[in-house]
N, C-alpha and C positions, 0 to 999 in steps of 0.2 A: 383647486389643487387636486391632482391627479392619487391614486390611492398609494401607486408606487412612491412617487417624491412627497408625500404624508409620512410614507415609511421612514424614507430617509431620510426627511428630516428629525422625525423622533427618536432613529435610532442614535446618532450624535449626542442625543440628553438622555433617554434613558434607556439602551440597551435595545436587545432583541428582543425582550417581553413589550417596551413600551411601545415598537417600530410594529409589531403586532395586533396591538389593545388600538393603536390608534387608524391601521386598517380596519380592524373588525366594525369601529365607529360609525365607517363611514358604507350606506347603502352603493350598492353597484348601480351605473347610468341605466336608466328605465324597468327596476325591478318588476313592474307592471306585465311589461312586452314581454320581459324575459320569461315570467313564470307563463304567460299565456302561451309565446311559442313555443315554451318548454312541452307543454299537454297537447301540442297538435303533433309534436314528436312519438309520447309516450308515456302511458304513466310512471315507468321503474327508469331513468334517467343515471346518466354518468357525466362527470364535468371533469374535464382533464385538463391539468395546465400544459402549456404549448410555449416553449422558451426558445428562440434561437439558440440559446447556451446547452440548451437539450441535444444538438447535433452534434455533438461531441458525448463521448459515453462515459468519460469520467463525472459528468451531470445525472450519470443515469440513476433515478430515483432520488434526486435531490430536491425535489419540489410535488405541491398535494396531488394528489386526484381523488375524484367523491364517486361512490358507485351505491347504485341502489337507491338514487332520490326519487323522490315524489316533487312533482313540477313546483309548490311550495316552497319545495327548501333552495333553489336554485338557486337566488339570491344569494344566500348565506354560505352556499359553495363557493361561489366564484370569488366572493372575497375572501373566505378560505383558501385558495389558489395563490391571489395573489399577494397574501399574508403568509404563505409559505417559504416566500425570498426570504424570510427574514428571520427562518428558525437559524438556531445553532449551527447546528451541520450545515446549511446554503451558506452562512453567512464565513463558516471555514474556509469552504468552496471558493466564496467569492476574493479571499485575503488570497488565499493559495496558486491563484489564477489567475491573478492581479484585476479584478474585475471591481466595478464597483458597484456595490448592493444597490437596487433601483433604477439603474442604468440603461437596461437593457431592459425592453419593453415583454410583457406578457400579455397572450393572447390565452382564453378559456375553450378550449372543444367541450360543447354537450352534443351528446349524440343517447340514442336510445339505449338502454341497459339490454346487452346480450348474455345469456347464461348459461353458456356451456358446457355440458357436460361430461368432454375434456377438451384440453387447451394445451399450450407449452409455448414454446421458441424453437427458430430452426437459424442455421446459420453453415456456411461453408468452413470445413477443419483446414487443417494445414496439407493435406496432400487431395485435396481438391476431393475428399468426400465431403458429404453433409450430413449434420449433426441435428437430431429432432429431441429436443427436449420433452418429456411428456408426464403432464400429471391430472386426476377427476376432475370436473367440477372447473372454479374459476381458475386461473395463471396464477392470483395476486400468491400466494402460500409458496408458490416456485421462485418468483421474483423479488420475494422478501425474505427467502433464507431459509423457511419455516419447515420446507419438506425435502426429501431428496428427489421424487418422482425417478421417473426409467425413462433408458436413451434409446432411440433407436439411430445405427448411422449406415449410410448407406456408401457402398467405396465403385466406383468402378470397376466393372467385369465382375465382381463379384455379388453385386446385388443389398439387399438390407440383411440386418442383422440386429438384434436385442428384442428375445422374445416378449417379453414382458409389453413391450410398449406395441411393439405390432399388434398385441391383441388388445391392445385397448383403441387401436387407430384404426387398425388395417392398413395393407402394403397400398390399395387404393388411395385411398386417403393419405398418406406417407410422399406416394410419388405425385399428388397434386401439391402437398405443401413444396415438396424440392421444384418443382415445376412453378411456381410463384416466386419463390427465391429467387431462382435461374432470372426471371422476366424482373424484379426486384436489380438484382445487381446489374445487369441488362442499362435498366431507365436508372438509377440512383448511383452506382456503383456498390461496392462489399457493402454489403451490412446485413443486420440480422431480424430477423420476422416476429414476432409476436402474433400468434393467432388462437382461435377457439372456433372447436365445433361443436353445433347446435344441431338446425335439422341440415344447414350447410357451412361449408368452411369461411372464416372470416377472416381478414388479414386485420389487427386489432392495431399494430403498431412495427412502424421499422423505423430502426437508428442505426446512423453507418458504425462501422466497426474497422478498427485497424487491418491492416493488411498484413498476412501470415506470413509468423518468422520462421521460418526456414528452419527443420532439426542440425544443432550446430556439430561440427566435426567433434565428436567425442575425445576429450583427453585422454593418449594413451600412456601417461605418464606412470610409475608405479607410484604410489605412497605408502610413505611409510609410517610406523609411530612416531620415528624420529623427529617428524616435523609437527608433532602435536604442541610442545612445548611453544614454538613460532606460532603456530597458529592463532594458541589463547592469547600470547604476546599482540597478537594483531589487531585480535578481539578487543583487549583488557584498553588500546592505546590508540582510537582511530582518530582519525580526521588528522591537517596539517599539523599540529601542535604535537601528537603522537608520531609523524612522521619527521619531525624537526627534534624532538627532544627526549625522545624513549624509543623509539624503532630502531636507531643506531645499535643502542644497545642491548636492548630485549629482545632483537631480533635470536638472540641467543636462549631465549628464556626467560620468565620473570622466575627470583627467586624464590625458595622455599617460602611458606609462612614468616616471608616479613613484613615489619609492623612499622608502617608509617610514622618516622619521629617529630618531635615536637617542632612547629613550623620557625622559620625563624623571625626576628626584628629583620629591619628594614629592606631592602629593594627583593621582592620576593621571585622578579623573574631574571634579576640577575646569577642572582642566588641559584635560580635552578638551570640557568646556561652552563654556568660552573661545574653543577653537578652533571650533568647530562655528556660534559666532553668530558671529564675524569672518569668516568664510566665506561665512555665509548671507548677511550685508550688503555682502560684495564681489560675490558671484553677482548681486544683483538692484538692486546700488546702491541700498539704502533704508535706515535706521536700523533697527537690529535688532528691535523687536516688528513695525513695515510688514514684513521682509521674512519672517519668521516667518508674519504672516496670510498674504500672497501666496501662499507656498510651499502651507500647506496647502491655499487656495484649489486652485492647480494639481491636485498630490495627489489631492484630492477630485474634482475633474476626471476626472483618468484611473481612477478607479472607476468610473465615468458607463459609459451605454454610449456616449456617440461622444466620444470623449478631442481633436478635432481643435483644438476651442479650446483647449484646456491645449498641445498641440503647436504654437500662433501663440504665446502666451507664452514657453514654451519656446526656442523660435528666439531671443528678443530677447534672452538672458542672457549673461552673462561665466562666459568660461571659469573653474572653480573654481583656486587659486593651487596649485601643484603641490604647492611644500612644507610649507604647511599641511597641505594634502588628505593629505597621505603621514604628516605626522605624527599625523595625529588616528586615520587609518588603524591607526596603528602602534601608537599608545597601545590600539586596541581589541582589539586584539592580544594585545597584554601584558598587557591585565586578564585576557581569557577564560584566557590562561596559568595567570596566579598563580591564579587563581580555583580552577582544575579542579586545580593542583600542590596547593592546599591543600584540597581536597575538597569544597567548594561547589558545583561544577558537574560530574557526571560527563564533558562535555566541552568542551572549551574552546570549540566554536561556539557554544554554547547562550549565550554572552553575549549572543548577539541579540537573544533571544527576551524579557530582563526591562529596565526603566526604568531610567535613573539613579540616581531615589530607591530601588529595590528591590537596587539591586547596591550599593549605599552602606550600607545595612543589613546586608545580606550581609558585606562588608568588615568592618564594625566588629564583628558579634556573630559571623562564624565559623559563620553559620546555612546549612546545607544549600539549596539552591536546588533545584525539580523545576519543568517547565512546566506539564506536563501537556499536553495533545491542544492544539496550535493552531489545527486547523484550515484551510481555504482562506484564503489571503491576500487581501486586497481587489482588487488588480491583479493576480492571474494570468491570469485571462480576458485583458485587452489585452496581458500579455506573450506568450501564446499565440497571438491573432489576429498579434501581430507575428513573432514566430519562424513561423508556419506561412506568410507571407505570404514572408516574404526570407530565412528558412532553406534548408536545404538540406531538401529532404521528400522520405518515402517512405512505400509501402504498403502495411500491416498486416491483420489481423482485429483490429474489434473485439470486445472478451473483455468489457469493462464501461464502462459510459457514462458520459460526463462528459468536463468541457472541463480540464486541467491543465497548469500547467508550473513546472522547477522544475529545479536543478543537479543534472547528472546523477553518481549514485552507483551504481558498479558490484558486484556480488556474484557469487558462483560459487556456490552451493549453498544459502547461506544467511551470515548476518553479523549483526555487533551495533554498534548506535548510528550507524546514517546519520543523517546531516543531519534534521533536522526541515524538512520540507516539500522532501523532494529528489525526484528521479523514480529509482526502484531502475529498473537494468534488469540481466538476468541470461542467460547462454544457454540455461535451459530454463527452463517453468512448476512448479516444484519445489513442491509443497506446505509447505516448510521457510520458505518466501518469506513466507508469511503474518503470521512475526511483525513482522517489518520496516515492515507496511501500516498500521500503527496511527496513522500522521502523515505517511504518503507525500505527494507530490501526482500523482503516478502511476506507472504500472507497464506496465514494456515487456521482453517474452521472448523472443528466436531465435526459437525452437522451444515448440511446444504448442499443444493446442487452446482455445477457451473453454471446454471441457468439464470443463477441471482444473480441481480443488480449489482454488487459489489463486487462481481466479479469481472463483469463487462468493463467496468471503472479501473480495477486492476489493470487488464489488458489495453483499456486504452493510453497508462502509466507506465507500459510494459516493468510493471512490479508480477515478478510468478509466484503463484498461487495452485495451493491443494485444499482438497477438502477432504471430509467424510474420514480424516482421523486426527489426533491429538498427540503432540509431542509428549505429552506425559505431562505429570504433578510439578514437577523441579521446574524451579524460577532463574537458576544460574545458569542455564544453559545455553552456549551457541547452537543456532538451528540453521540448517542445508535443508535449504528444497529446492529440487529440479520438478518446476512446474512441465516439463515433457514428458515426463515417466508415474510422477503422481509421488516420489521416492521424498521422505521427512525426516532427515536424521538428526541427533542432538548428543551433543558434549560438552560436559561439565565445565564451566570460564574458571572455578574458581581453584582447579587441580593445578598448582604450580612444579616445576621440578625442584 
């Protein structure tokens, strides 16, 4: 049996440590040959894993590589390599991408250890300049997050610019990496370079890379305060279930400080249909199908790009009845609860995300619930122009492009099951980060440059991403980032009118 389907079949009985312990078991075919042709290579060796799954950049950094061997250890690398399918994070990867762990074969590159004394990434921007990433020493500290390193970009007709990095390269050296690029997208198509210089330039690694989106028509809408109250409502209530049963009527505002009442005895989404059209025809004073059309009228509205007729509607509405509002709140509550206590939902927010009729099925037959990838929301764009306009903002590197916003979810290293359609933000660009992006709406890091790994992963997600600042201390907060501009703004979810 081969080391990969060792894997997988261990990992079926005992997890990703056992799919692991039970590669490590096992010696690589002719460990003999291997370490001998390893020493005709060189004594300081690198063993890299080589994945078809690696041609795609949402992989990028998901699996080992060893640098620095001595022809000995060689062995013990490569089956590190191919025990690496089966950490955590790959194994996210592979749920996430519908893949199945072991499946797809891996091949080991050992090639001789080069140690350059500096290195970076180079890659084409969005208006056909090119972008050099540059930091001392080895890449690995740039493409794990760990340093910010200096850019140098060079635009047409105007030549290179970012002094900092030209002198650590020179404009020589500069215009040979962009000249390898050019011959790179030439033979491969778009993608982006990894290289190091020594006593000469080496091209160390390329992975294609998405194709550049276009800077988008700027919304020239005004906003106002007045649409904050909408906004948090949009926040506080996403996915279908909030668009079926509280956006009707919250579209108007969630109320003051109220406080979700005691949930009631029996059919609990009956119960909150009730509440949700009594709501809807006190918010807009019409008979409940009139105020139903309205509402989605509005709705449809602020997906538009100028939302300001939906915001003259808006104004003219009745404040939502607190105790209702709190109870139907409270009842949605209590479903995602029992829902996720009986294993339906791996977690209780995911109630959001399905219909009345789909969680009513669930109820009765005890049938597992998954989303699967939701995607952008129809109103992030205006929640965004709104947060960036009366939030509190500050300023980033853009790492990947695109306009998002979305409750912010905090992580240190890495973590499992954020919110669907939250903004992760982290204190550094961890490549661990990557599994989390599969339903982001975006990604904000302290620290790191665009040059990491989980940054490449963002854009081939087109999840936009900033780095090099922090939303701040507050956990309740909606976050807007326009990964074009590097711009991070944040407003309080829990401020109701």
């Amino acid at each position: 049996m081969g080391h990969l389907a060792a894997g997988a079949e261990a990992l079926a009985i005992r997890g990703s440590g056992g799919a692991r312990l039970s590669i490590s078991a096992l010696p690589p075919p002719g460990p003999d040959q291997l370490v001998s042709r390893g020493a005709e290579l060189s004594s300081s060796l690198v063993a890299r894993s080589s994945s078809p799954l690696e041609g795609s950049a949402e992989w990028a950094g998901a699996f080992a590589s060893y640098v620095g061997l001595a022809p000995e250890e060689l062995p013990r690398a490569v089956v590190g390599c191919w025990a690496s399918v089966f950490t955590v994070d790959a194994l996210a990867r592979h749920e996430a991408t519908g893949h199945q762990p072991g499946a797809t074969g891996m091949a080991v590159l050992v090639q001789p250890m080069i140690e350059p004394y500096v290195s970076g990434t180079a890659e084409f921007g969005n208006d056909d300049s090119v972008v050099v990433h540059v930091t001392e020493g080895s890449p690995a500290p740039l493409l794990q997050g760990w340093v910010r390193g200096d850019t140098a970009r060079f635009v047409p007709d105007r030549g290179w610019d970012g002094a900092a990095a030209i002198a650590l390269v020179g404009e020589a050296t500069l215009e040979e990496i962009r000249s390898l690029l050019q011959t790179a997208e030439e033979s491969f198509g778009r993608c982006r370079l990894e290289w190091g210089l020594s006593e000469e330039l080496w091209v160390l690694q390329l992975s294609a890379t998405p194709s550049p989106h276009p800077m988008p028509r700027r919304r020239r809408f005004l906003t106002t305060k007045d649409l904050l109250p909408t906004v948090r409502a949009l926040m506080t209530a996403p996915g279908r279930l909030g668009r079926e049963l509280v956006l009707p009527w919250a579209v108007a505002g969630l109320p003051g400080s109220f406080r979700p009442s005691a949930v009631p005895d029996g059919d609990l989404l009956d119960h909150a249909v009730t509440l949700s059209r009594e709501l809807t025809e006190q918010v807009w004073a019409l008979p409940s199908e009139d105020a139903l059309t309205a509402a989605a009228s509005v709705l449809g509205l602020l997906r538009g790009f100028d939302p300001s007729d939906a915001l003259g509607t808006i104004e003219t509405l009745q404040t939502p009845d607190p105790e209702r509002a709190g109870e139907l709140m409270g009842i949605i509550s209590e479903l995602g609860a029992r829902l996720a206590s009986a294993g339906v939902l791996r977690d209780a927010a995911l109630v959001w995300h399905f219909t009345v009729a789909e969680l009513g099925t669930a109820l009765e037959r005890h049938r597992r619930l998954s989303p699967g990838r939701i995607g952008a929301q129809p109103w992030e764009p205006v929640v965004a122009a709104v947060v960036l306009d009366h939030g509190n903002v500050v300023q980033g590197t853009a790492a990947a492009v695109g306009l998002g916003a979305g409750v912010r979810h905090r992580v240190a290293t890495s973590g499992d099951g954020p919110p669907l359609r939250s903004v992760i933000t982290a204190t550094g660009a961890f490549p661990s980060l990557s599994q989390l992006l599969w339903d982001a709406a975006a990604l904000v890091t302290d620290a790191g440059s665009p040059a990491a790994h989980v940054f490449e992963a963002a854009r081939s997600l087109g999840v936009p991403a900033v780095c090099g600042v922090g939303p701040g201390a507050d956990e309740d907060v909606i976050v807007a980032v326009d990964g074009y501009t590097g711009l991070v703004g944040t407003l309080p979810l829990s401020s109701r009118i």
